[in-house]
Structures are given as structure tokens and as C-alpha cells.
C-alpha positions as a Markdown table, in Angstrom:
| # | Residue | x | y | z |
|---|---|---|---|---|
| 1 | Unk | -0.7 | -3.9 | -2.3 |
| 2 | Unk | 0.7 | -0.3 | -3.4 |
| 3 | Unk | -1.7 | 2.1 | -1.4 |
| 4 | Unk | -1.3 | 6.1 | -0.6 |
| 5 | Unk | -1.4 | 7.8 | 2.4 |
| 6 | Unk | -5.0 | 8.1 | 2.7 |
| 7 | Unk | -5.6 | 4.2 | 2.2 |
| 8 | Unk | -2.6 | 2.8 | 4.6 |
| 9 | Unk | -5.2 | 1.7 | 7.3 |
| 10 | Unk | -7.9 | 0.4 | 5.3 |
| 11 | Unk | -4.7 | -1.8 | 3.1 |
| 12 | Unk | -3.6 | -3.0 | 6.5 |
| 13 | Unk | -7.0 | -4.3 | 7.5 |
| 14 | Unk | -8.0 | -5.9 | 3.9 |
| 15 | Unk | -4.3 | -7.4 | 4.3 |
| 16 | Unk | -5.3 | -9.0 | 8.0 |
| 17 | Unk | -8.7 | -9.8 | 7.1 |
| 18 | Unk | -7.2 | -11.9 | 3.9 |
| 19 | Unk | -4.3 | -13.6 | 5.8 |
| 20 | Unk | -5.2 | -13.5 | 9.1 |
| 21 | Unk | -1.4 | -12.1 | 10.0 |
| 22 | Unk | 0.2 | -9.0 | 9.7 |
| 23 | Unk | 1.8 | -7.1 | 6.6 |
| 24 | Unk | 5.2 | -5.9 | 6.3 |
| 25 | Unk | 4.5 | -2.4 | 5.4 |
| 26 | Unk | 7.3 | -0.7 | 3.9 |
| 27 | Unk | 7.4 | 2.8 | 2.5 |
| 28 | Unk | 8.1 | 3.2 | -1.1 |
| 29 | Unk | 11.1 | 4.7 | -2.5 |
| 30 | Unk | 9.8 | 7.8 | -5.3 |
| 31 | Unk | 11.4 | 7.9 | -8.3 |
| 32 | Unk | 9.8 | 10.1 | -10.9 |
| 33 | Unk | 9.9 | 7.9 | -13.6 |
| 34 | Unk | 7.8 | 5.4 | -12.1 |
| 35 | Unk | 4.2 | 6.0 | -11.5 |
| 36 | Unk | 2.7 | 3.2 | -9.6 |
| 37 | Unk | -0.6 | 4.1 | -8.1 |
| 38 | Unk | -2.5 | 3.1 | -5.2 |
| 39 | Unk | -4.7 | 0.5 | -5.9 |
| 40 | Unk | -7.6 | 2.0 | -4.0 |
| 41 | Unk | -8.2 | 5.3 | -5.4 |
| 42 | Unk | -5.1 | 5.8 | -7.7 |
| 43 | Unk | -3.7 | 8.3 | -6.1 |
| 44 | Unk | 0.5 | 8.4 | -6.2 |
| 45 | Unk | 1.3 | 5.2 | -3.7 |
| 46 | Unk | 3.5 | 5.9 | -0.6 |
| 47 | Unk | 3.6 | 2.3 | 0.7 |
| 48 | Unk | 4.0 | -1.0 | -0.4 |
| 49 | Unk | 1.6 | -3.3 | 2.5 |
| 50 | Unk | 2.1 | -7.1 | 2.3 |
| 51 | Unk | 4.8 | -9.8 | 2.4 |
């Protein structure tokens, strides 16, 4: 799940909840060109929560 700064905790939690384990959480690179939003609130993501 791609989710902003705002969202980070509640992606976590809907990720544990799901699969009862926890998320690698890595913090996504910018590049200009690609606009990938969080799924949340579609804001400009900052993380990429999952594995």
C-alpha cells in the first residue's frame, strides 16, 4: 500500500489487522515524473507499507 505521511500509522494497522504480521515499510524514492498517490487520501505518497 503507497500511503503519505499523514496515513503511515493507520497503513500499518490496516496492514497488521489483514495479515496478522508486520509490514516492511520502506520510504519511497521521489522522482518527479512519477506521481503515485496515497491510497488513502491521494495525497503525494512517502511510503510504500507491505511485503
Amino acid at each position: 500500500m503507497y500511503c503519505c505521511e499523514d496515513h503511515i500509522d493507520l497503513a500499518i494497522d490496516m496492514y497488521v489487522d489483514q495479515y496478522e504480521t508486520a509490514p516492511n515499510i520502506q520510504k519511497f524514492e521521489f522522482n518527479h515524473s512519477l506521481s503515485t498517490t496515497c491510497e488513502l487520501c491521494k495525497k503525494t505518497a512517502v511510503y510504500i507499507v507491505g511485503n
